[in-house]
C-alpha positions in Angstrom: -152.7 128.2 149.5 -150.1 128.3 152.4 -147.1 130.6 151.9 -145.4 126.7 153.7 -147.5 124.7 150.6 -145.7 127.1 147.7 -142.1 127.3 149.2 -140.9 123.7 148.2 -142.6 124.5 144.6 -140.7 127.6 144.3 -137.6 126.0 145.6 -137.9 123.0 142.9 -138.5 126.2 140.6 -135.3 127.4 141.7 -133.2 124.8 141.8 -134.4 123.9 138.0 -133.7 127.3 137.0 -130.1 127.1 138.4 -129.7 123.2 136.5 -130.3 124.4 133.4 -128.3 128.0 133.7 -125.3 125.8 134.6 -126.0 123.5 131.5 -125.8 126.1 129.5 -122.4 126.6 127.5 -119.4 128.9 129.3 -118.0 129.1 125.9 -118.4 128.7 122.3 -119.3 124.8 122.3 -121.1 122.4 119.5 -124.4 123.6 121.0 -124.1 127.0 119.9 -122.2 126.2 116.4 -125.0 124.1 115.2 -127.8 126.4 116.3 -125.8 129.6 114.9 -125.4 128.1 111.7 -129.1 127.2 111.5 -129.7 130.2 112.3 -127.8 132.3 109.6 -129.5 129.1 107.4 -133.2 130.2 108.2 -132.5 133.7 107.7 -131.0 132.8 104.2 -134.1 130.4 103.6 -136.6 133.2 104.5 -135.6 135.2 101.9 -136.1 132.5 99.4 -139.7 131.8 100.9 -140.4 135.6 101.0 -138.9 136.0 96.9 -141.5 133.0 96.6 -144.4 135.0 98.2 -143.8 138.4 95.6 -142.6 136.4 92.7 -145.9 134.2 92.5 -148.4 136.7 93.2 -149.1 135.7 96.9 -147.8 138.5 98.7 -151.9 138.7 100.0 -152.4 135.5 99.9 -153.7 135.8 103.7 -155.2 139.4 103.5 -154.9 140.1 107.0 -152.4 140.4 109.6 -151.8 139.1 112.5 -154.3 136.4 111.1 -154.3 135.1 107.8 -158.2 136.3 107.4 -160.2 137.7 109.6 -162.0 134.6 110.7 -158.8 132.1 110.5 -155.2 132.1 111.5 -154.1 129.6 108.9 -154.7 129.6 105.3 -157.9 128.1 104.2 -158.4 125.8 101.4 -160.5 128.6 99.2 -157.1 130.4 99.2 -155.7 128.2 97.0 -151.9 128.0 96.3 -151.4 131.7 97.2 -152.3 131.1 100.5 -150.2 128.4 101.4 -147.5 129.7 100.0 -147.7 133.4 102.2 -148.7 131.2 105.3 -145.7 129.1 104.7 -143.5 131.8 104.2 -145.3 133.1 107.8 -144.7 130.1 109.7 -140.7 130.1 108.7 -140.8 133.6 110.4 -141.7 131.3 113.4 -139.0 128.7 113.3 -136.3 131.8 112.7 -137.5 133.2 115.3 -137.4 130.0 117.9 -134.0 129.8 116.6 -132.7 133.3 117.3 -133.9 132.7 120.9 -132.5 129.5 121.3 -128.8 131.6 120.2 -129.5 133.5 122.7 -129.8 131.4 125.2 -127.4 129.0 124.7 -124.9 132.8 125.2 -126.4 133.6 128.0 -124.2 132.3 130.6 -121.1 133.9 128.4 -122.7 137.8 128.0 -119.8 139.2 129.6 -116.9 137.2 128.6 -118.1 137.2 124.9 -120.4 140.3 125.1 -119.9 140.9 121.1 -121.5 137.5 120.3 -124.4 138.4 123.0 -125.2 141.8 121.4 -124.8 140.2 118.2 -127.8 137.2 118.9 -129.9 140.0 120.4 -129.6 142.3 117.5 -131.1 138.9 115.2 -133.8 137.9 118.1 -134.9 141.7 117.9 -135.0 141.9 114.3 -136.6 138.8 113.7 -140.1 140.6 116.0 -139.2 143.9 114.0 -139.4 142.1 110.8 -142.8 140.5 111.0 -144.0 143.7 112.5 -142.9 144.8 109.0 -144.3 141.9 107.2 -147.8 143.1 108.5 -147.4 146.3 107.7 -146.8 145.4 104.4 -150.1 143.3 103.9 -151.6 146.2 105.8 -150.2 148.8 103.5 -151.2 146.5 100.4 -148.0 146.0 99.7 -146.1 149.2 99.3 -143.2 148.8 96.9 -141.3 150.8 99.4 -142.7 148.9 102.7 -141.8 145.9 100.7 -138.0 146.7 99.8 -137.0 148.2 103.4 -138.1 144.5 104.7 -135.8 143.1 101.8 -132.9 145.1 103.3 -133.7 144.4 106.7 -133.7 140.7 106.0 -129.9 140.7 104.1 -128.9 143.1 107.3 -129.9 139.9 109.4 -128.0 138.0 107.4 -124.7 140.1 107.9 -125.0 140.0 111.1 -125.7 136.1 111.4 -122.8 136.2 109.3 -120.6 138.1 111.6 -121.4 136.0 114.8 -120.5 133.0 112.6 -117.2 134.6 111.9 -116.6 136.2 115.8 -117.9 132.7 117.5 -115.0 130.6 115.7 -112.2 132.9 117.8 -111.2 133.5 121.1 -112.6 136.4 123.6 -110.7 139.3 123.6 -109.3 142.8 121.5 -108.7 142.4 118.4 -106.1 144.6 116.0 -105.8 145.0 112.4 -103.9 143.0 110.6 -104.0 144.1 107.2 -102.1 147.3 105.7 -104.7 150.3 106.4 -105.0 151.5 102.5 -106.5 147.7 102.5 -108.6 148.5 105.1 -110.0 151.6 103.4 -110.6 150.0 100.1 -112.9 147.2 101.8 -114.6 149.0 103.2 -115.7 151.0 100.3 -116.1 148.0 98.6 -118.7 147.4 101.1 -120.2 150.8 100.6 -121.0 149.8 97.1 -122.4 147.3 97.7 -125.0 148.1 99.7 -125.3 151.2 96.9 -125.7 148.1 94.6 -128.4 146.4 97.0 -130.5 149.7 97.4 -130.4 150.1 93.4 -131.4 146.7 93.1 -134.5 146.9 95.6 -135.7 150.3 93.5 -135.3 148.5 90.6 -137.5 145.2 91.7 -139.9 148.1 93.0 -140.4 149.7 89.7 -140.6 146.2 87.5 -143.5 144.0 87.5 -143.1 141.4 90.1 -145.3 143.3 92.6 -146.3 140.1 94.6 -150.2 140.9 93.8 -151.9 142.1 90.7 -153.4 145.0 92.4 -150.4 146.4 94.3 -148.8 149.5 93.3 -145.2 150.1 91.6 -143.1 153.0 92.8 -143.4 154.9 90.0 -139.6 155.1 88.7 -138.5 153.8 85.4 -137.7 150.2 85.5 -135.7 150.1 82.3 -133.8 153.0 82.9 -133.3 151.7 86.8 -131.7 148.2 85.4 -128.7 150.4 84.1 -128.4 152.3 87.2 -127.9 149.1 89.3 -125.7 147.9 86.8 -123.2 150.7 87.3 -122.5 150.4 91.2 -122.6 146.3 90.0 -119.6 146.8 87.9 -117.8 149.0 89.8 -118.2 146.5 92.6 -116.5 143.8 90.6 -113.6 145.9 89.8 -112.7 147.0 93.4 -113.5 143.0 94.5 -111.2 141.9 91.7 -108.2 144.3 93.0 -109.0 143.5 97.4 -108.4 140.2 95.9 -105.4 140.5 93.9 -103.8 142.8 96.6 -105.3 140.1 99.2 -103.1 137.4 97.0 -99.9 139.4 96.2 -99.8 140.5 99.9 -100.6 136.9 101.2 -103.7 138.8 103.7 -105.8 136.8 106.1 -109.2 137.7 103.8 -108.0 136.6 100.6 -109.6 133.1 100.7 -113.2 134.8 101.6 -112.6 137.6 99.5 -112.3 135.2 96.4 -115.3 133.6 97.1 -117.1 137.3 97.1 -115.6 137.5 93.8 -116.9 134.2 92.8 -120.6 134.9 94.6 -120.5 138.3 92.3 -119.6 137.2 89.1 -122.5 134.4 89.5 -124.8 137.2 90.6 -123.8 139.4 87.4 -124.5 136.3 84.9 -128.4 135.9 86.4 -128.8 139.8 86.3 -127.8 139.2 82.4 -129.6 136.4 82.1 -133.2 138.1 84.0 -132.6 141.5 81.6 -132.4 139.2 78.7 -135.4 137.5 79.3 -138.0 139.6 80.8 -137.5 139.1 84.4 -138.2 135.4 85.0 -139.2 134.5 88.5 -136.7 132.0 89.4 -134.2 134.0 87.7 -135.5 137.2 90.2 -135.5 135.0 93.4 -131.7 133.4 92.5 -130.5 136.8 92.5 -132.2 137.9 95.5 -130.7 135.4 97.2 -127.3 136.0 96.1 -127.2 139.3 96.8 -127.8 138.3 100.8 -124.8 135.5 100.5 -123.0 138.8 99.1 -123.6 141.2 101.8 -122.7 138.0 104.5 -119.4 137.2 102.4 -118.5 141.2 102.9 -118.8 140.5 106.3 -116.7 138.0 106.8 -113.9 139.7 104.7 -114.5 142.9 106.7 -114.3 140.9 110.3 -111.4 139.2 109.0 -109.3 142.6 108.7 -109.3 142.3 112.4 -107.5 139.4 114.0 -107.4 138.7 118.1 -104.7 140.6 119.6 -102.3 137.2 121.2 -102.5 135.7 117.4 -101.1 139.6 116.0 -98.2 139.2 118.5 -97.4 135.6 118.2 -96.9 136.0 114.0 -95.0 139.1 114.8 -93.1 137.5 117.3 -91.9 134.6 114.7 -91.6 137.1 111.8 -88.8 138.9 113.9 -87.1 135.8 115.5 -87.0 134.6 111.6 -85.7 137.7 110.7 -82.4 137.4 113.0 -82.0 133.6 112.3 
C-alpha cells in the first residue's frame, strides 16, 4: 500500500486520538468521581470474593494459572462449585483492573496539574497486574500460607490508596499544610503503625488456623491459639489510642474528628466479630466479615491521616478570619 493510501488513515487516526484527549476531563469532574469510587468499590469487593475463595475450600478450584486447567481457561462443569467460585473471584481481578485503567485515563490530561492523583491511579493500575501475578503464584505455590497473606496485604494497601485518591480528588491542586497540632500528628500516625502491626498479626494468625482455602495446603506452622491473643494485644491497644485521636479530635474541634469516629466505630465492630469468630470456632462468614473490615479500617486511617493536611489557601483563609475575629 501507497505511503498517499495510509496518510488520510493515519490522519483520521490522529485527529481521533486528539478528540478524545480533549474529552477527557482537565479537572476532577463527575467522570472521574464515579469511576474512582467504583474503583475503591471493586477493590473492597475483591477481597470479599477472594475471603470467599479460602473460606470455602476453593483456593484451587482452577489448579492452574494463567488458565483455569490446563486444557480450559474457564471453569468447567466437573469443577463443581469450587471452580466457579475461584473463576469468579478471577474474572473480578478483570473488571478491577479495566477500572483502574479507565482512572487513569480519565487523569491523563491533568498529570501535571494534579500529579498526586496521577501517581496515585498508577500505583492501583500497577498493583492490580502485580496482584494477579501474585494470585498465580499462589495456585502455583499450592497455596503458601505466606504467598497467601502477602496478597491479603497487598490487597488492603490498594485499598488505602483508592482511599487516599478519594480523599485528594475532593480538593483543589496545590501544597498543602498541617492543620492539626503536631503531638496530634504524631499520635495518628502511630495509631496507624498499629494498625498495620494489628493487620500483619491478623494475617499470621489466619495462616496458622484452619481456613487454608484447600484441604491439602499447608499451615505456617505457628500456634494459632496462642496467635489469637497476640493479635488481640496490638487490637486493644489500637482502640485505646483511636478512642483518645478522637476525644482530642472533639475537645480540639480538628478537621479529622468526623472520620476518625467512624474508625472508632469500624473498630469496635471489628473487635465484636473477632469475639464472636474465637467464640465459635472460626466461622466462615464470621472470618470473611472481618477480613473485610479490617480493609475499610486501613482506608478510614487514610483518610484521617490525609485529612491532618489541609490545602494551603483554605489554612490561610481560617487564619485570616480567626485573627480579624480576634481584633473585632
Amino acid at each position: 500500500m501507497s505511503s498517499a493510501s495510509t496518510s488520510p488513515a493515519r490522519s483520521r487516526l490522529a485527529g481521533g486520538l486528539r478528540r478524545f484527549v480533549a474529552w477527557l476531563p482537565a479537572d476532577v469532574d463527575r467522570r472521574v468521581r464515579v469511576f474512582a469510587w467504583l474503583s475503591f468499590v471493586a477493590e473492597v469487593l475483591i477481597i470479599g470474593t477472594g475471603g470467599a475463595v479460602r473460606l470455602t475450600g476453593s483456593g484451587l478450584g482452577c489448579p492452574t494459572w494463567p488458565r483455569c486447567t490446563a486444557d480450559s481457561i474457564v471453569n468447567t462443569p466437573e469443577m463443581g462449585i469450587h471452580g466457579v467460585i475461584e473463576f469468579g473471584n478471577r474474572t473480578l481481578t478483570g473488571l478491577v483492573g479495566i477500572l483502574a485503567l479507565v482512572v487513569v485515563v480519565l487523569v491523563w490530561r491533568m498529570r501535571r496539574e494534579r500529579r498526586a492523583l496521577f501517581v496515585l491511579a498508577l500505583i492501583v493500575l500497577g498493583g492490580v497486574v502485580a496482584q494477579a501475578l501474585v494470585g498465580g503464584v499462589t495456585v502455583l505455590t499450592g497455596l503458601n500460607p505466606f504467598i497467601v497473606g502477602f496478597h491479603y496485604i497487598a490487597s488492603v494497601s490498594l485499598v488505602a490508596v483508592c482511599a487516599a485518591f478519594l480523599v485528594l480528588m475532593s480538593g483543589p491542586a496545590g501544597s498543602r499544610v498541617l492543620a492539626v497540632p503536631r503531638w496530634f500528628a504524631g499520635l495518628v500516625h502511630a495509631t496507624t503503625g498499629v494498625l498495620a502491626l494489628t493487620i500483619v498479626f491478623g494475617v499470621l494468625t489466619t495462616g496458622a488456623g484452619p481456613h487454608s482455602g484447600d484441604a491439602a495446603a499447608g499451615r505456617n506452622g505457628f500456634d494459632a491459639e496462642i496467635l489469637e491473643h497476640v493479635h488481640s494485644w496490638p487490637g486493644y491497644a489500637l482502640f485505646i489510642l483511636t478512642l483518645v485521636v478522637v476525644i482530642a479530635a472533639w475537645r480540639l474541634r480538628l478537621p479529622v474528628r468526623r472520620w476518625a469516629t467512624a474508625l472508632l466505630a469500624i473498630e469496635l465492630v471489628q473487635i465484636a466479630v473477632g469475639l464472636y469468630q474465637a467464640r465459635n470456632g472460626l466461622p466462615e462468614i464470621a472470618v470473611g466479615t472481618h477480613m473485610v473490615l479490617a480493609a475499610l479500617a486501613a482506608s478510614a486511617m487514610t483518610v484521617v491521616v490525609l485529612r491532618l493536611k489541609e490545602p494551603a489557601a483554605a489554612v490561610a483563609a481560617a487564619d485570616r478570619r480567626e485573627t480579624a475575629s480576634a481584633r473585632g
